[in-house]
Backbone as JSON Lines, residues from 0, in Angstrom:
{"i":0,"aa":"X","n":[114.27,77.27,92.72],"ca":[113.28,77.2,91.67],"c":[112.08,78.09,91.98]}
{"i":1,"aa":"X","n":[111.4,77.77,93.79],"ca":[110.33,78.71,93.53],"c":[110.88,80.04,93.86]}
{"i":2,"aa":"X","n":[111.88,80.68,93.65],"ca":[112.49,82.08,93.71],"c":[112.34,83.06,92.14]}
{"i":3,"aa":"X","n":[112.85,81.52,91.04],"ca":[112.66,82.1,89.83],"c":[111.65,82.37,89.25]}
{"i":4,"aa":"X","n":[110.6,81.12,89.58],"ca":[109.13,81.08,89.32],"c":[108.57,82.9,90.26]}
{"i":5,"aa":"X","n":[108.83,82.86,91.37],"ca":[108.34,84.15,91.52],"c":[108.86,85.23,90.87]}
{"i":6,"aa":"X","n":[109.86,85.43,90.13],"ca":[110.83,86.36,89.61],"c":[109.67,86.62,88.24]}
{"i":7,"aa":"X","n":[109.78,85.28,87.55],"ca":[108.94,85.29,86.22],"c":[107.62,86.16,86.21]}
{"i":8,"aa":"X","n":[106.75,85.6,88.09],"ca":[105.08,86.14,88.21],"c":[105.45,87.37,88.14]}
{"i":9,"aa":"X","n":[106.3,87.95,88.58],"ca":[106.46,89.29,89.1],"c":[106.7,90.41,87.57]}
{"i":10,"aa":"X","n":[107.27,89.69,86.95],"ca":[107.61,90.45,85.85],"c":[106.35,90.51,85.18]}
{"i":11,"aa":"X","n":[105.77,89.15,85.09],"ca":[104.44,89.31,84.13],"c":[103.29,90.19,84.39]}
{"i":12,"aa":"X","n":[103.05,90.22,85.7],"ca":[101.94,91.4,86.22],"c":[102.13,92.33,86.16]}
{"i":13,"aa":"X","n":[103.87,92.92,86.32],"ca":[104.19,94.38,86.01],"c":[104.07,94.7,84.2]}
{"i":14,"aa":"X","n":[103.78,93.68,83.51],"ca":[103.41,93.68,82.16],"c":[102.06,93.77,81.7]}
{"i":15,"aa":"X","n":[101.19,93.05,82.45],"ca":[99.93,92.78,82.56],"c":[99.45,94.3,83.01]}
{"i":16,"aa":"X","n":[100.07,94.87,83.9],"ca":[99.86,96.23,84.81],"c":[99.87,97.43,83.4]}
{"i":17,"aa":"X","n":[101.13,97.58,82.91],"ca":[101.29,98.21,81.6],"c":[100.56,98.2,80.72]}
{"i":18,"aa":"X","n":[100.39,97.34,80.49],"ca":[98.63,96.89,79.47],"c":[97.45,97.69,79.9]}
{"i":19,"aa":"X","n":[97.69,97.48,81.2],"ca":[95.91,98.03,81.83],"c":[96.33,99.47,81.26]}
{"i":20,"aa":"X","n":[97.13,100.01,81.86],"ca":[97.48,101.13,81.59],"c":[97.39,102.0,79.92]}
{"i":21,"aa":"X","n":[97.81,101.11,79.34],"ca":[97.95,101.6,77.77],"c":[96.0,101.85,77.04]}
{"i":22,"aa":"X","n":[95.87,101.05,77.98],"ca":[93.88,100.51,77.35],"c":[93.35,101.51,77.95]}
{"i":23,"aa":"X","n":[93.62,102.3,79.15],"ca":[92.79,103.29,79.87],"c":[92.25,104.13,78.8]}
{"i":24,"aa":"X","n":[90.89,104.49,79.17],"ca":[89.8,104.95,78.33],"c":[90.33,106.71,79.21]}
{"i":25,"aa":"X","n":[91.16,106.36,80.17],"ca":[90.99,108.0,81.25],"c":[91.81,108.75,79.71]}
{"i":26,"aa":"X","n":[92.61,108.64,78.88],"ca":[93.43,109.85,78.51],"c":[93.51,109.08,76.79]}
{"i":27,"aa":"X","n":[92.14,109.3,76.61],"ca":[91.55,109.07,74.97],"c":[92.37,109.34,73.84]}
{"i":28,"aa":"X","n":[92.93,110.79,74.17],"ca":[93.39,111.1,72.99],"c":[95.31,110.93,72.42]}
{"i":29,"aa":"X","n":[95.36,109.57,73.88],"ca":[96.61,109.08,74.04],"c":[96.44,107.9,73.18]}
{"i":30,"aa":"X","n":[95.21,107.13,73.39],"ca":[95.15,106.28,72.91],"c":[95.44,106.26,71.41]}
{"i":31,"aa":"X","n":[94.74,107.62,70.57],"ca":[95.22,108.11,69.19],"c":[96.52,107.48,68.4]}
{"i":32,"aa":"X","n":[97.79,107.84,69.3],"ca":[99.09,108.13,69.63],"c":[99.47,106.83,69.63]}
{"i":33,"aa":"X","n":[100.58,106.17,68.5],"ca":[101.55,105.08,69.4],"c":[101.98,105.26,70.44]}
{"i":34,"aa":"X","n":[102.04,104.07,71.64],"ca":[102.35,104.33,73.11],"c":[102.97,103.31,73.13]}
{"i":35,"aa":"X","n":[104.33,103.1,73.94],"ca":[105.23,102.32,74.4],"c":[104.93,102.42,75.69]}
{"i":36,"aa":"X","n":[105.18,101.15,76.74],"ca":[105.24,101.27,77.99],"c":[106.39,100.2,78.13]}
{"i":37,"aa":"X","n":[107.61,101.18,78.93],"ca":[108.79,99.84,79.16],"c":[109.07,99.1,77.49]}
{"i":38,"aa":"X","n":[108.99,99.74,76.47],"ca":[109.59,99.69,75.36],"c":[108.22,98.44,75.04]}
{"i":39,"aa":"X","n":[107.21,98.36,75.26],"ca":[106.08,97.23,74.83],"c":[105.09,98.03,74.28]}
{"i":40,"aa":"X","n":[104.46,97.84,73.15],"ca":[103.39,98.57,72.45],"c":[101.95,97.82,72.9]}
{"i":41,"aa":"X","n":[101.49,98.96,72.48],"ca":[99.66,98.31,72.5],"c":[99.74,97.27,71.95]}
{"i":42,"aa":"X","n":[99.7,97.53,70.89],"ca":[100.17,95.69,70.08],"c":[100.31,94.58,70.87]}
{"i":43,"aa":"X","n":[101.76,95.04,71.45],"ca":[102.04,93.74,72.39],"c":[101.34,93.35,73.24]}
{"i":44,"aa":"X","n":[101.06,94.37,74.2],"ca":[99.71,94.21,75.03],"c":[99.04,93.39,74.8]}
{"i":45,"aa":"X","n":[98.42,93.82,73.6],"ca":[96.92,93.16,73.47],"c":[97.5,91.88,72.97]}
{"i":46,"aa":"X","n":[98.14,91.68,72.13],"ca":[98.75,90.23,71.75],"c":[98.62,88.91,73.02]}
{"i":47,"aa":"X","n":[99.21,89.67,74.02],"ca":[99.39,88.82,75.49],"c":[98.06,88.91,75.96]}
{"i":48,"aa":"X","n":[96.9,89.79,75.95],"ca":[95.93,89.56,76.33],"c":[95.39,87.89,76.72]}
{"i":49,"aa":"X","n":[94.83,87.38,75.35],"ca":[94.46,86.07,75.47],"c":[95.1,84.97,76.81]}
{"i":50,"aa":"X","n":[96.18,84.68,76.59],"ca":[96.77,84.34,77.12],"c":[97.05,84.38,78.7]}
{"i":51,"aa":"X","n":[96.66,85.63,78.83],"ca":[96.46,85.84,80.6],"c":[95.12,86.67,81.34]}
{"i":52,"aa":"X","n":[94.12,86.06,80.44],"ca":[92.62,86.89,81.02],"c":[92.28,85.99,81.8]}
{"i":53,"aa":"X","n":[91.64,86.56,82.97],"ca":[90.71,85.72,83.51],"c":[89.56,84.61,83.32]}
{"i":54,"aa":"X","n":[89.54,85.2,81.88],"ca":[88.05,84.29,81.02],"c":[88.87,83.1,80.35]}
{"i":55,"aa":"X","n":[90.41,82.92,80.93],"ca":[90.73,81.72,79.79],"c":[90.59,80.61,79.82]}
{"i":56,"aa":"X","n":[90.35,79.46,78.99],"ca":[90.36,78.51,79.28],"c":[91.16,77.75,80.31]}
{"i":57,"aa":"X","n":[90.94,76.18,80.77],"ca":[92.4,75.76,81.7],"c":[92.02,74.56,80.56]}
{"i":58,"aa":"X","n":[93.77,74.16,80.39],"ca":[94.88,74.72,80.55],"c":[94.59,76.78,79.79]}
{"i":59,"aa":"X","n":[95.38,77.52,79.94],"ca":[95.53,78.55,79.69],"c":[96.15,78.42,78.13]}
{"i":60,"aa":"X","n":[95.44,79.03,77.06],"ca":[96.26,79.55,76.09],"c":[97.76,79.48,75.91]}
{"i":61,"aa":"X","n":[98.54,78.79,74.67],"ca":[99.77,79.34,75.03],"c":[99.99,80.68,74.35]}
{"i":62,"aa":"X","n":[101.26,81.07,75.16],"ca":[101.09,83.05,74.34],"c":[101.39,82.47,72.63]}
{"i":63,"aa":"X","n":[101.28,83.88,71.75],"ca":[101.07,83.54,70.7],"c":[102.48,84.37,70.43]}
{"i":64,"aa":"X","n":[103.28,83.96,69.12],"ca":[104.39,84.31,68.84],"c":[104.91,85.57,68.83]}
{"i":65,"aa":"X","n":[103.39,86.82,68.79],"ca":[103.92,88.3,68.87],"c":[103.55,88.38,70.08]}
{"i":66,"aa":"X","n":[102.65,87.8,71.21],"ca":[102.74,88.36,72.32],"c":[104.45,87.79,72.96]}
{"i":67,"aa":"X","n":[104.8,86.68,73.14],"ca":[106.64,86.04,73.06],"c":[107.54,87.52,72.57]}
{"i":68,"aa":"X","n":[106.86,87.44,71.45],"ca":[107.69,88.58,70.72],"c":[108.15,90.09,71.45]}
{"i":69,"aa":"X","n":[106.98,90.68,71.65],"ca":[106.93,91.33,72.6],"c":[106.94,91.26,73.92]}
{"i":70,"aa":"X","n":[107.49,90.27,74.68],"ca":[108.1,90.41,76.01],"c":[109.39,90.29,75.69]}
{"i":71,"aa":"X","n":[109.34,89.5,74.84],"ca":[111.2,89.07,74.75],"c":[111.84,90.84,74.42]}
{"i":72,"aa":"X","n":[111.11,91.78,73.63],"ca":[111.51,93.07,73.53],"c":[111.38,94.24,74.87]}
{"i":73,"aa":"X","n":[110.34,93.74,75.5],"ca":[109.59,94.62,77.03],"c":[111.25,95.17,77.68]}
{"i":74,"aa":"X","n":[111.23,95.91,77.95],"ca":[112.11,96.15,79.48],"c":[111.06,94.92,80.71]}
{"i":75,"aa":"X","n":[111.78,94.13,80.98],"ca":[111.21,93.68,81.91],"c":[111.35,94.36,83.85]}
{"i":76,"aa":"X","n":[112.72,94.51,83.33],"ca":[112.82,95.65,84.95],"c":[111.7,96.65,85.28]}
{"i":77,"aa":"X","n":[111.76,97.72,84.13],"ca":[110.9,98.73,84.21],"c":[109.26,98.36,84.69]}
{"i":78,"aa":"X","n":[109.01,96.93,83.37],"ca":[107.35,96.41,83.94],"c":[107.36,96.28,85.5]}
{"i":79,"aa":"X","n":[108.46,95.87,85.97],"ca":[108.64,95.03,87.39],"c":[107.27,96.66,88.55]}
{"i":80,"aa":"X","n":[107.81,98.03,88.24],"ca":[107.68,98.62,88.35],"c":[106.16,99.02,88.65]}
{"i":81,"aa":"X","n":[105.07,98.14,87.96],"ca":[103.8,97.91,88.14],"c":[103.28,96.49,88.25]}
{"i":82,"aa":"X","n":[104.26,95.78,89.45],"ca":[104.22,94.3,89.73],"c":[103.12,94.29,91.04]}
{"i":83,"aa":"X","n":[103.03,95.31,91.53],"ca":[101.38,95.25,92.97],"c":[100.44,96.14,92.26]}
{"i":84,"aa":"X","n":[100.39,96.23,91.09],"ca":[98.83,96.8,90.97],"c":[97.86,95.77,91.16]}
{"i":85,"aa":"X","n":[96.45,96.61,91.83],"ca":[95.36,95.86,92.59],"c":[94.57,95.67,91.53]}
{"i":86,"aa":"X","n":[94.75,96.32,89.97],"ca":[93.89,96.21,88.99],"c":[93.35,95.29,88.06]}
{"i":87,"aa":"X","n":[94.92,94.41,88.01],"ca":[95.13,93.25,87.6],"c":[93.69,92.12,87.36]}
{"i":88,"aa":"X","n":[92.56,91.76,88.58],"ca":[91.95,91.08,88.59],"c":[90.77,91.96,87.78]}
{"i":89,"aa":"X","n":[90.66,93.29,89.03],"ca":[89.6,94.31,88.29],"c":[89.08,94.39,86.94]}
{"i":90,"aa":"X","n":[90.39,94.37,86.16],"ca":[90.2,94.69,84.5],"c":[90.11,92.96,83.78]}
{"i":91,"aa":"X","n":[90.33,91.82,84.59],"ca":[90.41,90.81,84.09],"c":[90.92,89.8,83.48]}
{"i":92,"aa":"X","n":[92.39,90.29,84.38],"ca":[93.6,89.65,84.57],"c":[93.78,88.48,85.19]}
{"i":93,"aa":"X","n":[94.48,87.56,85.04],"ca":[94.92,86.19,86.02],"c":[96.42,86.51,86.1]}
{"i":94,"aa":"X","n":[96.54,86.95,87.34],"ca":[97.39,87.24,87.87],"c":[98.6,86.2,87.52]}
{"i":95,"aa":"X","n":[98.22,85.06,88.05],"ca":[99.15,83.8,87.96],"c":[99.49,83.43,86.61]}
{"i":96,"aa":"X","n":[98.9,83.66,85.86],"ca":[98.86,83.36,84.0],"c":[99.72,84.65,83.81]}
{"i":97,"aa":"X","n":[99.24,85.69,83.92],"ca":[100.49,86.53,83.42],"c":[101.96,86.7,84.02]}
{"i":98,"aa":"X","n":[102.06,86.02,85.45],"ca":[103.09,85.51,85.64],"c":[104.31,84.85,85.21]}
{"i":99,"aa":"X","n":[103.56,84.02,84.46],"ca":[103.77,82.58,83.57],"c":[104.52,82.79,82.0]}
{"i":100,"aa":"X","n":[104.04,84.17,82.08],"ca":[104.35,84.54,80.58],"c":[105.95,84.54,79.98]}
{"i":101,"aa":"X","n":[106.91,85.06,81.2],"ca":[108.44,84.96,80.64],"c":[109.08,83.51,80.58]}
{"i":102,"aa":"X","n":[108.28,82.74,81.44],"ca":[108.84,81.32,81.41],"c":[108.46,80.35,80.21]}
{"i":103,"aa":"X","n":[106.89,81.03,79.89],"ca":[106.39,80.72,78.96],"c":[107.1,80.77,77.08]}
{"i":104,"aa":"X","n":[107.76,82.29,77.21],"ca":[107.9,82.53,76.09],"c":[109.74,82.33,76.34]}
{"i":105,"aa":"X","n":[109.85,81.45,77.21],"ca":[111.52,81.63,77.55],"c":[112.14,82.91,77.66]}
{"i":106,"aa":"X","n":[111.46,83.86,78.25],"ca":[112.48,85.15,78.51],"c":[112.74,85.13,79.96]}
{"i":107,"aa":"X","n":[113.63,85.18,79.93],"ca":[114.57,85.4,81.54],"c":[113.51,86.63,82.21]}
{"i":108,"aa":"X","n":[113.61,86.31,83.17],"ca":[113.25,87.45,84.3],"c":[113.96,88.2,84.79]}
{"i":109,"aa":"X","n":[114.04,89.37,84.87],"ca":[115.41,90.45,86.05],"c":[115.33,89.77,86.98]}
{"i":110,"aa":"X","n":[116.37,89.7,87.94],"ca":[116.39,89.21,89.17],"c":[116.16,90.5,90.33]}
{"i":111,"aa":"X","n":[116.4,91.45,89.65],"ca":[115.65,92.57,90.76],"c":[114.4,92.47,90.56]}
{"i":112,"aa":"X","n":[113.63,91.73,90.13],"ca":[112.07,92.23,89.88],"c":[111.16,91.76,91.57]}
């Protein structure tokens, strides 16, 4: 159990990580541009926001049907891929909440993650 539970955290931060990424103010005129990361849109991103900020209430938000929506669509392998970014807290992430998110919205986790 706590193998899968880590499987789930792992996927969610490499999602949470993607997000940071899509929001970067560094490459503006990307932002313009629909952007997919690991097949997840800004949209989705921000959808999951609430749900795994640092500012959230406890209990935590549950995700909302398009942020679900959009993990259940994510490559979750690929997110796995930005599962140790240090940014996570920086930008105002809860690490452990976005963890939470595939178990949350019932999406399986890769087991390579």
């Amino acid at each position: 159990m706590a193998e899968k539970k880590s499987h789930h955290l792992l996927a969610l931060q490499a999602l949470v990580s993607a997000a940071l990424l899509l929001s970067s103010s560094v490459l503006p005129e990307a932002a313009a541009q629909p952007t997919k990361v690991c097949n997840m849109s800004r949209d989705g991103f921000a959808a999951c926001r609430p749900a795994i900020s640092l500012s959230a209430p406890t209990p935590a938000p549950v995700p909302t049907d398009a942020c679900c929506s959009a993990v259940a669509g994510a490559d979750l392998t690929c997110l796995c891929g930005y599962k140790n970014s240090v940014m996570l807290p920086y930008l105002g992430i809860n690490p452990n909440l976005a963890m939470q998110l595939p178990a949350k919205c019932h999406v399986p986790a890769p087991s390579n993650c």
